[in-house]
KENUPA-788004 format. One record per residue (C-alpha): y, x, z. Coordinates in steps of 0.02 Angstrom, whole numbers, padded with zeros to 5 digits. Example, Ala and Ser with C-alpha at 12.3 -4.5 7.8 and 13.67 -1.06 7.14 Angstrom:
<pt><v>-00225</v><u>00615</u><w>00390</w></pt>
<pt><v>-00053</v><u>00684</u><w>00357</w></pt>
***
This chain:
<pt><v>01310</v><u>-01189</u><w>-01088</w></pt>
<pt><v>01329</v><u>-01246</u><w>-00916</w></pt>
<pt><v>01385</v><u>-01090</u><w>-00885</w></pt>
<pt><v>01538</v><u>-01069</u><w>-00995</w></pt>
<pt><v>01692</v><u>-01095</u><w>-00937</w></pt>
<pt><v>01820</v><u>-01211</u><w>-00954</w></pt>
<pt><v>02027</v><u>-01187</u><w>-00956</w></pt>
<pt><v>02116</v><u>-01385</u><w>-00975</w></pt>
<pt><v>02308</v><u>-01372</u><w>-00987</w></pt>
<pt><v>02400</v><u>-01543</u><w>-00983</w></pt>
<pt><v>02561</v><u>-01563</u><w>-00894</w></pt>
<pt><v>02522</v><u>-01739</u><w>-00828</w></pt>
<pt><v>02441</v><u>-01704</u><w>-00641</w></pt>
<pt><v>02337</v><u>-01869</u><w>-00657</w></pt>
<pt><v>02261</v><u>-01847</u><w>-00813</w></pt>
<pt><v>02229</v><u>-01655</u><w>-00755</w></pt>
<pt><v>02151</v><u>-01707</u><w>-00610</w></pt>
<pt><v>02020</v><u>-01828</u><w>-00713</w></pt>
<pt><v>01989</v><u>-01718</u><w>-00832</w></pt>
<pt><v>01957</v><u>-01571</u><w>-00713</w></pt>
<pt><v>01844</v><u>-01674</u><w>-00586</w></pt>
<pt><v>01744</v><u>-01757</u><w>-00756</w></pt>
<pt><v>01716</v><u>-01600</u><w>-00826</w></pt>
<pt><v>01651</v><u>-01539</u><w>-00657</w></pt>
<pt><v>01547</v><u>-01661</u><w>-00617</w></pt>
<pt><v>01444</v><u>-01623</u><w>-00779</w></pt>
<pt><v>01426</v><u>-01441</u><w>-00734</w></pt>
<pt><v>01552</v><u>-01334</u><w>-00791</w></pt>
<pt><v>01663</v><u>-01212</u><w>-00694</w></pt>
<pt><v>01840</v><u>-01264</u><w>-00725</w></pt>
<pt><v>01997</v><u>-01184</u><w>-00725</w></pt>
<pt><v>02172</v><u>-01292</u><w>-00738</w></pt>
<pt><v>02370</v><u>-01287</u><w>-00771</w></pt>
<pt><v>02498</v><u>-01390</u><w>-00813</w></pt>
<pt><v>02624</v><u>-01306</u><w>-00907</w></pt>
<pt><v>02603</v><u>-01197</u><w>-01085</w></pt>
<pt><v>02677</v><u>-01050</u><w>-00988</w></pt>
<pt><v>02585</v><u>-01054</u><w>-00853</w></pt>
<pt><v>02419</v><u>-01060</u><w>-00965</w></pt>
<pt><v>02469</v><u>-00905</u><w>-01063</w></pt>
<pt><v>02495</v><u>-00812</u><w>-00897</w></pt>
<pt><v>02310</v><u>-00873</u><w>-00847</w></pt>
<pt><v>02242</v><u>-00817</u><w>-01020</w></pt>
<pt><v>02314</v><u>-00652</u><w>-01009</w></pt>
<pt><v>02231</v><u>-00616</u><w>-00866</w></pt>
<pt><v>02068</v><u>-00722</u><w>-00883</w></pt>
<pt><v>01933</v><u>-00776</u><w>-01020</w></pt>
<pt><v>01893</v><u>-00939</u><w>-01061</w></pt>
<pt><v>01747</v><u>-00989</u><w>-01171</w></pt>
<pt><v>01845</v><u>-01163</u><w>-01223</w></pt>
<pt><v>02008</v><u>-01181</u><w>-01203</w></pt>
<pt><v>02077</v><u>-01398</u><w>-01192</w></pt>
<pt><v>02239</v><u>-01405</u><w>-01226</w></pt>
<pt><v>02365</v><u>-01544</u><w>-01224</w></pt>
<pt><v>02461</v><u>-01562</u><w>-01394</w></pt>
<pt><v>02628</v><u>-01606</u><w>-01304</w></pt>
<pt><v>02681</v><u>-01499</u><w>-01150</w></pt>
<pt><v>02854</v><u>-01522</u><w>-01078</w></pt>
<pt><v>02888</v><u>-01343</u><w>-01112</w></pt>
<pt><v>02792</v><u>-01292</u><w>-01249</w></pt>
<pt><v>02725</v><u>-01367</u><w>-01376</w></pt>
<pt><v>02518</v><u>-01347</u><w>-01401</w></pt>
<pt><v>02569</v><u>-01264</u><w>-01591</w></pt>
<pt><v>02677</v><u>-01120</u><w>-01508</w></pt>
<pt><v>02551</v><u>-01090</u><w>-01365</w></pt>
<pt><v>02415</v><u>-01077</u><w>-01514</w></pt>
<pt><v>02538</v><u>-00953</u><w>-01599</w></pt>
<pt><v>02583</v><u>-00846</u><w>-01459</w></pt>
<pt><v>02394</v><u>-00830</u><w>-01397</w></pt>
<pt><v>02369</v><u>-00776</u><w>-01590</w></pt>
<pt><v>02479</v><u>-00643</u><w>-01569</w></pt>
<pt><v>02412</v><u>-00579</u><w>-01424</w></pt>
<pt><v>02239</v><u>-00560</u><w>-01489</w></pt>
<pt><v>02172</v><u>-00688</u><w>-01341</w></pt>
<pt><v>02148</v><u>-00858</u><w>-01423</w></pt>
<pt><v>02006</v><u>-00915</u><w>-01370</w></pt>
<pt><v>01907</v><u>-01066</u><w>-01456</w></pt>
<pt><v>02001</v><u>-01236</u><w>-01424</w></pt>
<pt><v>01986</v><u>-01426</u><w>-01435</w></pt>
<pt><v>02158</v><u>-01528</u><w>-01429</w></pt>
<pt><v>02177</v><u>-01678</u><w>-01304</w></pt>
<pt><v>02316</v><u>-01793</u><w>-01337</w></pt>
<pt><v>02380</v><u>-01975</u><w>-01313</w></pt>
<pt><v>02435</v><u>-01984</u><w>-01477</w></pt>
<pt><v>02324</v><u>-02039</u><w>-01625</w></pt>
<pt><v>02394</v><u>-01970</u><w>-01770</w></pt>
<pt><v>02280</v><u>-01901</u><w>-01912</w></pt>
<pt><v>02407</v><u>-01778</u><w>-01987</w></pt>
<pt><v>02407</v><u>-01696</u><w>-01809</w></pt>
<pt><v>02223</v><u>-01698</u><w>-01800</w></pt>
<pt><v>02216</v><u>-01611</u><w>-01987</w></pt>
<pt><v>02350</v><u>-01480</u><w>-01938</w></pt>
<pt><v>02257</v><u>-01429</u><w>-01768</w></pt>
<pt><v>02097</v><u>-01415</u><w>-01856</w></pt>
<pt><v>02170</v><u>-01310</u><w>-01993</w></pt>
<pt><v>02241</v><u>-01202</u><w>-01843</w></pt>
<pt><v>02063</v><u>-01183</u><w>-01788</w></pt>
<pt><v>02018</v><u>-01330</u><w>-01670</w></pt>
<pt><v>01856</v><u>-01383</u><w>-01646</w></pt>
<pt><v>01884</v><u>-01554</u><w>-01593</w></pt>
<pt><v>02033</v><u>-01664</u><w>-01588</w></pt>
<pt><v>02017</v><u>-01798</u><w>-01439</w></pt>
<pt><v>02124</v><u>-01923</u><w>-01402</w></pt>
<pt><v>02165</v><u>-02023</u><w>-01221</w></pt>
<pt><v>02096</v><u>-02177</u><w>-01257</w></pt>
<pt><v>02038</v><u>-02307</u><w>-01111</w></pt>
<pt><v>01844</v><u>-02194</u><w>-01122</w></pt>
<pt><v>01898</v><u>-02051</u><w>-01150</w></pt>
<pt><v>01861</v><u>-01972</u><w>-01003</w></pt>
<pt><v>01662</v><u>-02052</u><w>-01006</w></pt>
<pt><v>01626</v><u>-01950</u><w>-01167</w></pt>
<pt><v>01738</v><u>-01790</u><w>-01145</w></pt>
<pt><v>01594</v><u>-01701</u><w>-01071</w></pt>
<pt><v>01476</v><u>-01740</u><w>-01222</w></pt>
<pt><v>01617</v><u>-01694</u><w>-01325</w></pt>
<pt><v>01646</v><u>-01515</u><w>-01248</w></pt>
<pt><v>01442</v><u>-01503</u><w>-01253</w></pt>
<pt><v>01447</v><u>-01517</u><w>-01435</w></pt>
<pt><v>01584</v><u>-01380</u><w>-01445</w></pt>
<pt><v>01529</v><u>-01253</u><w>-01345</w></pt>
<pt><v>01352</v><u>-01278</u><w>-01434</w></pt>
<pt><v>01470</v><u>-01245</u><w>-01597</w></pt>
<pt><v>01538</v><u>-01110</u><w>-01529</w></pt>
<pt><v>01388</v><u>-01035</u><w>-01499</w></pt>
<pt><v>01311</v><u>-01054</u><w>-01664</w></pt>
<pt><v>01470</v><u>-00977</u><w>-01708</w></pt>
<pt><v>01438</v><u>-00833</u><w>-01607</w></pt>
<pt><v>01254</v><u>-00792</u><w>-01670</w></pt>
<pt><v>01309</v><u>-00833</u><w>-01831</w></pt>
<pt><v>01421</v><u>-00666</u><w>-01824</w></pt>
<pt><v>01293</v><u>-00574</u><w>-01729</w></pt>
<pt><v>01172</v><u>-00583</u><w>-01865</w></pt>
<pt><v>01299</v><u>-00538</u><w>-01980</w></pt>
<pt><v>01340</v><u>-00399</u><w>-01890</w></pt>
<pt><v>01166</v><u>-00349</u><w>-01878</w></pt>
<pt><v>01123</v><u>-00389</u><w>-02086</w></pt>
<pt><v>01300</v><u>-00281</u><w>-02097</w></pt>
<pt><v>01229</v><u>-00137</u><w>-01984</w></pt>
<pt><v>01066</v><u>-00133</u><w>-02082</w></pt>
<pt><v>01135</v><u>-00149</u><w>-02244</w></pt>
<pt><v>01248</v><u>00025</u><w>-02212</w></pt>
<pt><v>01109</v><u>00122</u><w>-02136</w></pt>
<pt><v>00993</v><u>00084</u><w>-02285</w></pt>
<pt><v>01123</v><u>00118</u><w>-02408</w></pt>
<pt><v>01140</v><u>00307</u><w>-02296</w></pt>
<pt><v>00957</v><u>00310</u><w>-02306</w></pt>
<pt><v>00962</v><u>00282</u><w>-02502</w></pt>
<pt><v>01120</v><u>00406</u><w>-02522</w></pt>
<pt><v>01023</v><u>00548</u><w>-02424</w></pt>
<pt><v>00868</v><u>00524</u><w>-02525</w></pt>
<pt><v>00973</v><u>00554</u><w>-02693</w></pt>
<pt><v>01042</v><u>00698</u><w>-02634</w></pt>
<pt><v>00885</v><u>00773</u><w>-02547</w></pt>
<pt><v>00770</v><u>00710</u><w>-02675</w></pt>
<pt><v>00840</v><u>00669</u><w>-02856</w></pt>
<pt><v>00986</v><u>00800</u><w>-02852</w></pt>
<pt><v>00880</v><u>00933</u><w>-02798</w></pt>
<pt><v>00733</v><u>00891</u><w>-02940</w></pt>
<pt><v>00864</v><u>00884</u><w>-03082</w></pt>
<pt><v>00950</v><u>01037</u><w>-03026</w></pt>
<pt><v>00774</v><u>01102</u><w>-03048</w></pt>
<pt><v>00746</v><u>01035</u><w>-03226</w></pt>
<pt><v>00917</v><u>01104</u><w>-03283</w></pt>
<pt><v>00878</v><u>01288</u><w>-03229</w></pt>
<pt><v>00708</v><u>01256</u><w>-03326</w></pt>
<pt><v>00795</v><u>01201</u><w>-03474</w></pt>
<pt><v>00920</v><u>01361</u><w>-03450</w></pt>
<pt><v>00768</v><u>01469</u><w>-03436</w></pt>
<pt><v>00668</v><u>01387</u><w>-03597</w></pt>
<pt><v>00833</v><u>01384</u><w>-03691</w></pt>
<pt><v>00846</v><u>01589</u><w>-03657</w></pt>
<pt><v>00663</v><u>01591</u><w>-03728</w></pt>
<pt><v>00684</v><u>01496</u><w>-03870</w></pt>
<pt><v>00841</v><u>01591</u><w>-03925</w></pt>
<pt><v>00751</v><u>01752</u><w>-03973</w></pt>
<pt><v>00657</v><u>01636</u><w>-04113</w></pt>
<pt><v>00757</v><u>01473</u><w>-04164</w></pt>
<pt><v>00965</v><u>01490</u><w>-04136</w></pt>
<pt><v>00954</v><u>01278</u><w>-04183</w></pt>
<pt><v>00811</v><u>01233</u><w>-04061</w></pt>
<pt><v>00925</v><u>01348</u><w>-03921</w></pt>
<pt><v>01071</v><u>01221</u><w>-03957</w></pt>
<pt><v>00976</v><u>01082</u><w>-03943</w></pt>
<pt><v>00911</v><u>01158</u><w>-03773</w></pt>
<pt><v>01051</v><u>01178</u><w>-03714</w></pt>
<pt><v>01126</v><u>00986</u><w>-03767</w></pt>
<pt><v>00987</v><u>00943</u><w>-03656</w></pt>
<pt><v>01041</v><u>01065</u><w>-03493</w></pt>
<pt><v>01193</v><u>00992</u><w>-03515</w></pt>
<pt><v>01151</v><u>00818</u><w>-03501</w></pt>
<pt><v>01044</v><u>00844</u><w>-03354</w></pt>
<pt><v>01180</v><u>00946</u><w>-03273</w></pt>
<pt><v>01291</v><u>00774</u><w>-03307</w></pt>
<pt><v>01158</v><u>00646</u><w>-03241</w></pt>
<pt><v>01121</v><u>00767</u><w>-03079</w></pt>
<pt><v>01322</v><u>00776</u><w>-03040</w></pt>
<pt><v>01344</v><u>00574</u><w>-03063</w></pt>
<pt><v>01196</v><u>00539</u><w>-02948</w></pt>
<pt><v>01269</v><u>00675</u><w>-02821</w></pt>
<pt><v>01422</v><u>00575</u><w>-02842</w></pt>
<pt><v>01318</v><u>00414</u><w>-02817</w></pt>
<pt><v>01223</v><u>00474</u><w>-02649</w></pt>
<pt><v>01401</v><u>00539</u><w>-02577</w></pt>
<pt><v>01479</v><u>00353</u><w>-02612</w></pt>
<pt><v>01339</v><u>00279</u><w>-02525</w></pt>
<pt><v>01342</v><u>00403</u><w>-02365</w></pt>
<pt><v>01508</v><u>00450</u><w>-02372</w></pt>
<pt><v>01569</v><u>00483</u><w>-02210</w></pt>
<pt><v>01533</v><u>00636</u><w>-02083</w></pt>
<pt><v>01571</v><u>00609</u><w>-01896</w></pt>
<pt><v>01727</v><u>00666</u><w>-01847</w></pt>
<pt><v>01888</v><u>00622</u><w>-01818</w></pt>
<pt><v>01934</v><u>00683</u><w>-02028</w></pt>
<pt><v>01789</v><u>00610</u><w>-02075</w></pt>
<pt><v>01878</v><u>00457</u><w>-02183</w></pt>
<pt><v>02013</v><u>00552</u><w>-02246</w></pt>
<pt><v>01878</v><u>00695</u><w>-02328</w></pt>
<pt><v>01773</v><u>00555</u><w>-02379</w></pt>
<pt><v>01936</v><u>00450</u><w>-02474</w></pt>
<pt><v>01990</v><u>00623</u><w>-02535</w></pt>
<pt><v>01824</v><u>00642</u><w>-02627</w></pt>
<pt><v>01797</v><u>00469</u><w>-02673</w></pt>
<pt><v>01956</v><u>00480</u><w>-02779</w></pt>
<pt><v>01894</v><u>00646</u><w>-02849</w></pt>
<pt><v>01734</v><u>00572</u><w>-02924</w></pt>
<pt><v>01839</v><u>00413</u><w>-02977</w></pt>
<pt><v>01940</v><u>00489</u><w>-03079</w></pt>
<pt><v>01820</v><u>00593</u><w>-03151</w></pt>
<pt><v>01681</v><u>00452</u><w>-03190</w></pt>
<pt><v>01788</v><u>00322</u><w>-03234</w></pt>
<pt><v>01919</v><u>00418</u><w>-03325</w></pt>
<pt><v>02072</v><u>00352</u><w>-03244</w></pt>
<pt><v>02221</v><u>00436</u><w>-03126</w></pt>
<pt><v>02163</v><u>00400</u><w>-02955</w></pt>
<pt><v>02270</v><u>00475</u><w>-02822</w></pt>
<pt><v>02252</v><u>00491</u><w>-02640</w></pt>
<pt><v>02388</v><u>00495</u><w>-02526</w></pt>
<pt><v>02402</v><u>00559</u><w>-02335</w></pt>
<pt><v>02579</v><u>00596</u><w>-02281</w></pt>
<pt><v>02546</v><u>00578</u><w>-02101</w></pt>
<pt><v>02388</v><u>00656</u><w>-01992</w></pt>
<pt><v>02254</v><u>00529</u><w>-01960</w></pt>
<pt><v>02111</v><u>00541</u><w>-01809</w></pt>
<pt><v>01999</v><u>00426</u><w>-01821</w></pt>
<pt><v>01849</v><u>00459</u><w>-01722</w></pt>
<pt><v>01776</v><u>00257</u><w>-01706</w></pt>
<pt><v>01651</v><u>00272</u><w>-01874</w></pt>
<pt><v>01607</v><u>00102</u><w>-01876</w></pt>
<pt><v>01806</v><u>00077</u><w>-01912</w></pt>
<pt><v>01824</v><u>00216</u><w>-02049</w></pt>
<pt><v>01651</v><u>00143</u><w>-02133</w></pt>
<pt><v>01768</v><u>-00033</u><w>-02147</w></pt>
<pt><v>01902</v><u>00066</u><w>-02201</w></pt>
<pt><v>01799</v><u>00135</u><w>-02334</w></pt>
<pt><v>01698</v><u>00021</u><w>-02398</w></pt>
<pt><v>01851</v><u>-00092</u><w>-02425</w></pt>
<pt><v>01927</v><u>00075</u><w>-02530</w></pt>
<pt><v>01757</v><u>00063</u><w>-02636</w></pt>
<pt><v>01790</v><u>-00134</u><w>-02656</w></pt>
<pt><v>01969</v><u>-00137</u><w>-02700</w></pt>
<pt><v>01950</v><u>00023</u><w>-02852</w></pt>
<pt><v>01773</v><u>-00065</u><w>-02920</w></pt>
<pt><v>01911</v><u>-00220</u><w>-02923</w></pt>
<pt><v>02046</v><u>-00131</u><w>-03010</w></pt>
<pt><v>01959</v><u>-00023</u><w>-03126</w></pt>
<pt><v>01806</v><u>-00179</u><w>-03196</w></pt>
<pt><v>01928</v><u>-00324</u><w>-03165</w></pt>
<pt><v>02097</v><u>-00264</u><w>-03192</w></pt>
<pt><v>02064</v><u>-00129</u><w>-03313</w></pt>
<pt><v>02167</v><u>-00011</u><w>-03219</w></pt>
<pt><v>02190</v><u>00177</u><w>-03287</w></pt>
<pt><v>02290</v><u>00207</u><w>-03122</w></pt>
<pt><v>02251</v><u>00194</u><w>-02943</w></pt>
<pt><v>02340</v><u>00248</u><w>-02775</w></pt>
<pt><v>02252</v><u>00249</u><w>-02624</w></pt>
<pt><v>02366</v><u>00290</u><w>-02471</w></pt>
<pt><v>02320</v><u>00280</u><w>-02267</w></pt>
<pt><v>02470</v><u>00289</u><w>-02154</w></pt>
<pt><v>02452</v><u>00320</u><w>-01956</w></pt>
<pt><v>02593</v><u>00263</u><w>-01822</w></pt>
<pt><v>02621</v><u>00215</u><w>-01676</w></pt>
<pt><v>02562</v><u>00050</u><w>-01685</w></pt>
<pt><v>02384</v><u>00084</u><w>-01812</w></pt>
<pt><v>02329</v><u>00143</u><w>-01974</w></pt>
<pt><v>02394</v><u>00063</u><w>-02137</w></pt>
<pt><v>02284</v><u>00059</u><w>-02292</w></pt>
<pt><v>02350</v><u>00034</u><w>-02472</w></pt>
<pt><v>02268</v><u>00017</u><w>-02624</w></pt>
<pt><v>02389</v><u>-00012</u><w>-02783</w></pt>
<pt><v>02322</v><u>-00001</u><w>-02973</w></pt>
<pt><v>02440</v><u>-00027</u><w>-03147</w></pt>
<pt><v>02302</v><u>-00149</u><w>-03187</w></pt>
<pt><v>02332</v><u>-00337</u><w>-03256</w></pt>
<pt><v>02336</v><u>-00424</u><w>-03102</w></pt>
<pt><v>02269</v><u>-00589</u><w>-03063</w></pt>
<pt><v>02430</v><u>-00729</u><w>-03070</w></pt>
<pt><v>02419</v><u>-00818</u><w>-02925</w></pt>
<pt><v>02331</v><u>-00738</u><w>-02784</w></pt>
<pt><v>02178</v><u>-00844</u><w>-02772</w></pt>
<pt><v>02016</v><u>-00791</u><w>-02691</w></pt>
<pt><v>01925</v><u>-00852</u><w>-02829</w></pt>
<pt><v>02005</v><u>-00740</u><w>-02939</w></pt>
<pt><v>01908</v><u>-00592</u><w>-02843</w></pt>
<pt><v>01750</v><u>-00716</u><w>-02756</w></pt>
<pt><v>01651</v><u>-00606</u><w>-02683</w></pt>
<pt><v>01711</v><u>-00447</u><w>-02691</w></pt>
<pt><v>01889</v><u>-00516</u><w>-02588</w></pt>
<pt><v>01778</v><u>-00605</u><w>-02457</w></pt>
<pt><v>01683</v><u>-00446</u><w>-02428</w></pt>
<pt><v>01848</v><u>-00351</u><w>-02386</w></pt>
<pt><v>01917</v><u>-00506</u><w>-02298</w></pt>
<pt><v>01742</v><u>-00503</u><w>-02183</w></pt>
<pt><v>01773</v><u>-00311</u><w>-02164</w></pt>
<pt><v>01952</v><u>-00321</u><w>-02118</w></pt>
<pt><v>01901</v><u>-00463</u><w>-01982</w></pt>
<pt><v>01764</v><u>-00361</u><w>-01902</w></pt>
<pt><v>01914</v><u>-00220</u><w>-01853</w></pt>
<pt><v>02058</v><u>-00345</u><w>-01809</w></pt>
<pt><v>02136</v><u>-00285</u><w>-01961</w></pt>
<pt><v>02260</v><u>-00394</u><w>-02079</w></pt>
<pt><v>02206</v><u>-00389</u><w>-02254</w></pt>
<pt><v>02323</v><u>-00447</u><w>-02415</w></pt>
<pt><v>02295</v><u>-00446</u><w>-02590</w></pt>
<pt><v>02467</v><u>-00478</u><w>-02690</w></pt>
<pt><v>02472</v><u>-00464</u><w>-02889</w></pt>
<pt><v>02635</v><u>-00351</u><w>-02921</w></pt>
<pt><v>02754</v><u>-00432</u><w>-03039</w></pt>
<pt><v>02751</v><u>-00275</u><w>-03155</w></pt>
<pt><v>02582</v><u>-00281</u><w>-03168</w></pt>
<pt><v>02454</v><u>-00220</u><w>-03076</w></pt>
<pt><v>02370</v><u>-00279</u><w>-02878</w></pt>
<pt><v>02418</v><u>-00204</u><w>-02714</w></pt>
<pt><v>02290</v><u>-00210</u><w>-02573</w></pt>
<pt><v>02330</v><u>-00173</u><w>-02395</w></pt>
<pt><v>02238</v><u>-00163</u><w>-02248</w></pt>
<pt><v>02326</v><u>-00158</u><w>-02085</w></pt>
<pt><v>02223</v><u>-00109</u><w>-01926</w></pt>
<pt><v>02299</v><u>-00104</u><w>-01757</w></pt>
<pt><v>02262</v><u>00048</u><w>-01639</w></pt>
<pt><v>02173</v><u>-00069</u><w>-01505</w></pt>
<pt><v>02053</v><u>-00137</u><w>-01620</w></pt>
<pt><v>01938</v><u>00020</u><w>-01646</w></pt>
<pt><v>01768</v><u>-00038</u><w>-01593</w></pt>
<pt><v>01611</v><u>00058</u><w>-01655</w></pt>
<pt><v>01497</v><u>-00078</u><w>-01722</w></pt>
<pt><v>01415</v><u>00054</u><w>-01825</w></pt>
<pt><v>01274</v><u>00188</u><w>-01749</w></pt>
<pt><v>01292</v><u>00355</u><w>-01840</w></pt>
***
């Protein structure tokens, strides 16, 4: 921890100064401005592991430097410093995000450094916090690839086998019994039913094949066995060509597909589903939309789980997820992931 480093903005040299040479003299490398504009120019060039930040700057307020850095994709973790007690404040910058809210009192400056101890040792239980569940994440998908090959190396292939027994034995048992022959062939057909359900089964849990069509042939064919299984209209939609090449990105985009139709279809008791992916200039665009019976008021308990599964998904690709009950019935997901954010977090 005496490593990370520190970024204080406050527009008051003196209490800059203080602050600076306290935090220094209990280890950490500091960096310092004294303006809001002048700290997002440093940000946008620099990282900072915690980020102090005066609530009242003569030229921006600490709200609109929050927002700005936001937009930009660089906020980094923060703490608040200000000469002003109030508790509203204190709520609304720790809604924002803030770790700690400080205040310049007469000792302020004796137990800042404990203070910014105890945040960066947040921070990083923060950090492995995510890194395990990227890892649980990670292992989760590969098993459930593991799983989905063995159904369709294993299971598929043994039932395929049973049917063309039946088939054979159904032949044979025409020439003496035309009743026993139907009833053979009831049975072929079941096992021809049960061996293309847990084909569709193995492809929905290793859907995706490298390459940069990958998604798109695995959404196609996702809404293919939807529709059939299920018995509802499930469309897909691609007006525009997408390459995507980052599979830990289309696995996201998928699984959130999988999340939002098990949603519409068990929940919603939708018998129609559109599931559209957009490129431009700026990223892909996912929407989900059913004819379902909604939710009311969009509340995450209404979905629990299943909504903070696609929220977590959504996070882990910088994407913006929404979930909005239509008011003629019916939920509209969308998932909005800029171009920057690809990252791979999944092996093939």
């Amino acid at each position: 921890m005496k490593n990370a480093s520190l970024f204080v903005v406050d527009d008051d040299p003196g209490v800059l100064r203080l602050v600076k040479t306290a935090l220094e003299r209990a280890g950490f490398p500091v960096a310092a401005a004294a303006s809001g504009m002048a700290a997002l120019e440093w940000l946008g060039e620099h990282r900072a592991d915690l980020l102090l930040l005066d609530l009242k700057l003569l030229d921006l307020e600490a709200r609109e430097v929050i927002a700005r850095l936001e937009e930009q994709g660089r906020l980094p973790a923060f703490m608040i410093i200000t000469g002003q007690g109030d508790e509203r404040v204190a709520v609304e910058m720790m809604q924002r995000g803030a770790i700690d809210y400080v205040v310049k009192d007469g000792d302020f400056l004796e137990f800042l450094p404990a203070r910014v101890t105890r945040a960066l040792e947040q921070i990083e239980k923060d950090r492995r916090l995510e890194q395990l569940e990227r890892e649980v994440l990670q292992i989760s998908e590969a098993e459930q690839r593991r799983i989905g090959q063995d159904l369709h190396d294993s299971i598929c292939q043994r039932l395929i086998g049973i049917e063309l027994q039946c088939h054979r034995l159904e032949q044979r048992i025409g020439r003496r019994s035309k009743m026993f022959a139907v009833q053979m062939a009831e049975i072929s057909r079941h096992v021809r039913e049960v061996a293309a359900q847990t084909r569709s089964l193995a492809h929905g849990l290793s859907p995706l094949v490298m390459g940069a069509e990958g998604l798109t042939d695995a959404l196609r064919e996702f809404a293919e066995n939807t529709g059939s299984m299920f018995r509802v209209t499930c469309r897909f939609e691609n007006p525009t060509p997408l390459t995507l090449e980052d599979f830990g990105a289309a696995t996201h985009l998928y699984r959130i597909v999988q999340e939002a139709v098990t949603n519409a279809i068990r929940h919603g008791k939708a018998t129609s589903i559109e599931i559209r992916i957009d490129e431009g200039p700026d990223g892909i665009c996912l929407r989900i939309s059913d004819d379902g019976r909604g939710f009311g008021q969009p509340t995450p308990d209404k979905f629990g789980m299943g909504l903070r599964i696609m929220q977590y998904r959504a996070n882990q690709i910088s994407a913006d997820l929404s979930v909005a009950s239509l008011s003629v019935g019916g939920v509209v997901v969308t998932c909005t992931m800029p171009r920057k954010s690809h990252a791979s977090l999944f092996s093939p």
